[in-house]
N, C-alpha and C positions, 0 to 999 in steps of 0.2 A: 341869359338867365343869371339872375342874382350867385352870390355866392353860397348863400343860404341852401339852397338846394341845387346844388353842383357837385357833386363827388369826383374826384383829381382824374381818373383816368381817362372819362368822358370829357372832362374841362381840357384837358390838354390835345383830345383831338379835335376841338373847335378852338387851341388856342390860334393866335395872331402866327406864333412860330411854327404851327405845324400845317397850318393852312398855304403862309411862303413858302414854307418846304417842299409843300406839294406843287406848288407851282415849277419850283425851280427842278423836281423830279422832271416833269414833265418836260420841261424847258430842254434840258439835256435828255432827256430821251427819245424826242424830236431830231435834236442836233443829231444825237446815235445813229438813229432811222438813216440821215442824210449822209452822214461817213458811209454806213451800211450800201446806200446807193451809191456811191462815189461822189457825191455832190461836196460835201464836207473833205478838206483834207485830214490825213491820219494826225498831221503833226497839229494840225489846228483845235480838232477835239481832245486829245490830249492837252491841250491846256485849258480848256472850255467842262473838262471835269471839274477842275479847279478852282470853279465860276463860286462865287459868294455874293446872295445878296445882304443887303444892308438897311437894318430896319429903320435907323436913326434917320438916313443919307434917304429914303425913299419915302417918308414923310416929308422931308424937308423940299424935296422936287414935286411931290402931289398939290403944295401947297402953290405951284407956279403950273402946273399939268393939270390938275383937276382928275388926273387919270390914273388910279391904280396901275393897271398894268405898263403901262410910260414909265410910273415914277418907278415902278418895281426893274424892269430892264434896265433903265437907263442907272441905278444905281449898284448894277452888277459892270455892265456894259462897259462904264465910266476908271473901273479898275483893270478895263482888259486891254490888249494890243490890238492887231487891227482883227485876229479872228471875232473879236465881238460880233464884227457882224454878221457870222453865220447866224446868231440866234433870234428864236421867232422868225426864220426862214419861212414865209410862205402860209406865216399864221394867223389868226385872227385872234382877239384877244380869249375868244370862246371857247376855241381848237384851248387853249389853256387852262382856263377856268372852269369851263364843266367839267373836262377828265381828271382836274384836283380835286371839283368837288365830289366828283365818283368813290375815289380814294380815300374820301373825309369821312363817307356815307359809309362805306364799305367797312372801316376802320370802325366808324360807331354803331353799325349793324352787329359786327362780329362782339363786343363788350354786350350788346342790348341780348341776345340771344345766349350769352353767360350767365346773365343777369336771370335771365327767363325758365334758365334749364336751374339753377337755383331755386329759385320759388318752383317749378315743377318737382324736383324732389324735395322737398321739404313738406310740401302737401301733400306729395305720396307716402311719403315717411307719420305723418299727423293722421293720414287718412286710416292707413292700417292701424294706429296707434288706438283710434276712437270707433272702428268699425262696428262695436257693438253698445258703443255709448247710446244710450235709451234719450231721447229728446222729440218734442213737438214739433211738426212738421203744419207749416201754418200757410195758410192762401188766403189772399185781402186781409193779411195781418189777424187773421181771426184760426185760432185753432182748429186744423184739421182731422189731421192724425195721426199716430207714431209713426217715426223716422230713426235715424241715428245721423250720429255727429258725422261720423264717419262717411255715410254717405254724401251727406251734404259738402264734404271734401273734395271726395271721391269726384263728383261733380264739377267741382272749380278743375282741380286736378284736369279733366279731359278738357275741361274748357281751354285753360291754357295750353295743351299740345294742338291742340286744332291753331292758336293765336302762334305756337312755337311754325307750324308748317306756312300760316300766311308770311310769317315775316321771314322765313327762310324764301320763301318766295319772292316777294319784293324786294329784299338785300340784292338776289339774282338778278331782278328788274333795274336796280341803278346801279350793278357789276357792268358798267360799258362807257368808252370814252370815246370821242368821235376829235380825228384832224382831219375836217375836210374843208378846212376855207371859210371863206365870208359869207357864202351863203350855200356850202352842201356840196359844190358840183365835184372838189378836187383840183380844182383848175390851176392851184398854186402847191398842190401835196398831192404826189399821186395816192392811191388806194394803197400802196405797200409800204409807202410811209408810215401811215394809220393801221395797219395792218402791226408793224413791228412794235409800234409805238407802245400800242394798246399791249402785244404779247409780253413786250418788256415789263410793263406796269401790272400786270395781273388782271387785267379786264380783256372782257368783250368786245369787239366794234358794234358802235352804231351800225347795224343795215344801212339806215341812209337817215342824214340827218342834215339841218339846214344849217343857219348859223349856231344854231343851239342842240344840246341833248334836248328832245321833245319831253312839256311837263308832264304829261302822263304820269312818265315814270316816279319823277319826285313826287308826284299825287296819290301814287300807288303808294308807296311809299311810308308817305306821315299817313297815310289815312288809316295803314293796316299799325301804326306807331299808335293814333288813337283808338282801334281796335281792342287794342291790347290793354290800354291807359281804360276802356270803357270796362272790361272786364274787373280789372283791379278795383274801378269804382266801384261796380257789382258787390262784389266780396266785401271793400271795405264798409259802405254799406248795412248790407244785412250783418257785421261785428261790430257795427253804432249802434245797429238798432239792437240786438241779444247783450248788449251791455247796458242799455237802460235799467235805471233802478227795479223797475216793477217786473223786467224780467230776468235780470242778472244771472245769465247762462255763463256769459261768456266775458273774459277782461283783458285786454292786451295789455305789454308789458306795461308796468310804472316804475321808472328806476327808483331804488333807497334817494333820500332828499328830494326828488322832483317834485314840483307844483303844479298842481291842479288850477287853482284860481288862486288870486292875488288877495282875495276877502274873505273865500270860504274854503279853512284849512283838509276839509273831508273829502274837497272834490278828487275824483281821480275820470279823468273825460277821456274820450278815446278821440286825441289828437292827433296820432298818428292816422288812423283812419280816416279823420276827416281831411288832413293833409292830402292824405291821398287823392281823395272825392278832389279837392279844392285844383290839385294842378291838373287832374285827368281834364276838367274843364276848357283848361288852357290848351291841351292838347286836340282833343275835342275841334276848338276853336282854329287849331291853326291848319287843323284839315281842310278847313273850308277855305283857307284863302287859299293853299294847297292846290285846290281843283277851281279857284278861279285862276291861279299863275298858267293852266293849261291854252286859254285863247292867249294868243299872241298875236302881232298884226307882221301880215306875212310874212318873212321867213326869221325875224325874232323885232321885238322892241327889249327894251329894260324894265316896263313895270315890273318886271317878277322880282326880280332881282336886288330890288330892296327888302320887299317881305323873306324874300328868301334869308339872306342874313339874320335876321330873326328865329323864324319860323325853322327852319334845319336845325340850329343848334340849340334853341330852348326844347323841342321837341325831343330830339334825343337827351339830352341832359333832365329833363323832369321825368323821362318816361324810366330815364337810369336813376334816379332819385329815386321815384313811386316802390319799382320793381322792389328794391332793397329794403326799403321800409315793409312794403308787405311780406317779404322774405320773413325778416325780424317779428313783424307779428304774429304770422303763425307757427315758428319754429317756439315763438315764449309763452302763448297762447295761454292764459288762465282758463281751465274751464273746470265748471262747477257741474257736476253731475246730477248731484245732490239737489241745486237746484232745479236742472233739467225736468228729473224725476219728481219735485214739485208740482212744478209749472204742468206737467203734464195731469196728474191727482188733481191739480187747482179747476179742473172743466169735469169734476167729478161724475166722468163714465162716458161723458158725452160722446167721444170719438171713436166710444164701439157701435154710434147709431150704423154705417154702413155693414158691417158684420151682422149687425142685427138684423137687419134688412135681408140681406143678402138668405140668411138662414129660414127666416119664415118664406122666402118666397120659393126655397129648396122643398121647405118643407109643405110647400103645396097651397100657398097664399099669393092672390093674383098680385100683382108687385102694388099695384094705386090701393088693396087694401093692407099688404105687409105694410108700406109708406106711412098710413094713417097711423097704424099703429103705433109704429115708432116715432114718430112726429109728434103726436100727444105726448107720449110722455117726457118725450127732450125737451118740447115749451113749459110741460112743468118743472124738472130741471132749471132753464135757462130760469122762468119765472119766481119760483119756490126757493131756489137754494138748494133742491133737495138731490141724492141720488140716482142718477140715471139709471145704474145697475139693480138696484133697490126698486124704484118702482118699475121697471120693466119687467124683474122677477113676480112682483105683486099683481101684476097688470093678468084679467080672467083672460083674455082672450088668448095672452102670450103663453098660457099655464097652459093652454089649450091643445098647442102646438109642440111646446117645447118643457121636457123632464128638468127641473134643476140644476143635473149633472150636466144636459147640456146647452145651459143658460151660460154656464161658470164656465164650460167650456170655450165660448162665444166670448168673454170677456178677459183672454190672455193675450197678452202686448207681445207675446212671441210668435203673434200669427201674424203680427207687421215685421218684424226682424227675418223670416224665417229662407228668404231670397237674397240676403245683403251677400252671401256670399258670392252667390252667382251671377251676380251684379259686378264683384270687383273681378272675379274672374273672368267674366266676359272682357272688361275694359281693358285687363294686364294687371290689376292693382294684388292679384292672388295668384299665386301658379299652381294648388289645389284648397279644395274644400275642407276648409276648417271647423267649421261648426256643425251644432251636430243642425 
């Protein structure tokens, strides 16, 4: 991932130093396991804490090895006495590399899940804040019927604790490091090896595993990473489109000085948002190779392993971008009420046709002819320009059914608000009913 959208603390658990690091964890806590059995002498791992690798020194031998993990040993190895050679006892280069990259995941599960309980309260904070904010609630982009701000929060809000439970889940699905050899059996590390190894390190054992952690797990993985990256798309989204001029609900931040466009001094775009949309794509994207890295040809090749360097650490690093930038948009959130309550007047009545409906057919009209009724006169509405409320009051047939008093009744926007409480109460967003 570029630097551009890299934020430091995610950058450094994909850096080059903390990825060796993880190795050389592992490395010695291997060796451990083997003191632990007797196999390692006391006095030899005692110096084998002491192990450094050498980043310079281990480029410099890749370039004669072709082998990461060669050039990486051999330029710790090459500063030791003869205990070097206890290390990588009985390993394969995988027994290493997957249980670091366990560690790496692990390490950037636990920031991605900070990041996420962030943007969850801050929508829950936004949510309560606009719960009675009056706004159009629109389906095919075409006005439907009143809503509030607040709900439509409220909503992201659950969304993302359902996305907070999957990715606590799949961090637990790549919480596992497997030393069982070249190909699974143990035949060079017994089971208690792996067994300590894994306890030392904070992970699970692999059940049984071949030469590799099976892709599943890293499948599971970025896929529930793009889960999460699909939602934020969602939200950012529908705050591109309520920031359009013609409906200007809604405007994320703009800092004093920032630019809009480089020709047209008025613009103010919602960049951030579409930032958003623009990397969820890439994340989106690296799901799929994700779950093609799961066939391997029997008990491992190396295609994965390429995308993987990729795909792992752009994945987390954008999804930790995204997260933060949505965080910042809706804690700074501009929202116009005023307009809301426009835009909603702007469909002049229209969105009481269901209520209107609903009440003659209370009031004893078979629904295909309440329908008619209300039908006619919304297409003159839609056609005319005119009143909804106004000709449905005029309209003989409606006069027929229904007293003035409860026409006027039939057209208060408080008969769409009048459950939002019970709505946040059901989800946790209330711990009693506040409105009347």
């Amino acid at each position: 991932m570029i630097d551009r959208y890299s934020r430091p603390a995610m950058k450094r658990v994909w850096s080059d130093e903390n990825k060796y690091q993880k190795w050389l964890d592992v490395e010695l806590a291997v060796a451990e396991a083997w003191t632990e059995e007797g196999v390692i002498p006391a006095d030899d791992m005692a110096l084998l804490r002491e192990a450094k690798y050498n980043h310079q020194r281990m480029m410099a031998i890749f370039e004669t090895t072709r082998h990461d993990v060669t050039a990486f040993l051999t330029s710790i190895t090459e500063n030791l006495g003869p205990e070097g050679r206890w290390l990588h006892l009985g390993m394969t280069s995988s027994d290493m590399l997957d249980t670091a990259q366990g560690l790496q995941m692990v390490e950037a599960g636990d920031l991605l899940l900070e990041e996420l309980d962030a943007a969850i309260q801050t929508l829950a904070t936004q949510a309560v804040n606009y719960k009675n904010t009056l706004m159009m609630g629109r389906t095919h982009g075409v006005h439907a019927e009143p809503m509030t701000f607040g709900l439509k929060l409220a909503l992201w809000w659950d969304e993302l604790r359902r996305q907070r439970a999957r990715l606590v889940n799949a961090c637990e699905d790549i919480r596992v490091g497997k030393i069982s050899g070249a190909v699974g059996t143990h035949a060079t590390l017994p089971p208690t090896v792996e067994e300590r190894v894994c306890q030392r390190l904070g992970l699970q054992v692999a059940p049984v595993s071949n030469q590799v952690i099976q892709r599943d797990r890293y499948a599971h993985f970025i896929s529930t990473l793009a889960l999460v990256a699909a939602s934020l798309d969602k939200f950012a989204t529908e705050i591109r489109g309520l920031q359009r001029s013609e409906i200007h609900e809604l405007e994320e931040p703009f800092g004093q000085g920032q630019t809009g466009s480089s020709s047209m001094p008025h613009k103010r775009n919602p960049e951030l948002a579409e930032r958003i949309c623009g990397l969820a794509r890439l994340i989106r994207g690296n799901s799929v190779t994700a779950l093609e890295n799961v066939a391997l040809w029997g008990e491992r090749d190396i295609s994965h392993s390429s995308a993987e360097r990729i795909i792992l650490p752009d994945s987390c690093l954008a999804l930790d971008y995204i997260l933060s930038i949505f965080t910042r948009i809706v804690k700074d959130l501009r929202v116009f009420s005023d307009r809301m309550w426009a835009n909603i007047e702007s469909s002049r009545g229209l969105v009481f046709s269901q209520r209107t409906l609903l009440t003659l057919v209370e009031k004893g009209l078979a629904r295909e002819e309440a329908y008619k009724v209300v039908q006619r006169n919304a297409m003159r509405s839609w056609d005319d320009n005119q009143d909804f409320r106004a000709l449905f009051k005029s309209d003989p047939e409606a006069q027929a059914h229904l007293s003035l008093a409860e026409m006027d009744e039939i057209f208060d926007y408080g008969y769409y608000t009048r459950y939002i409480d019970d709505t946040f109460l059901r989800i946790g967003l209330l711990k009693s009913k506040v409105s009347a």
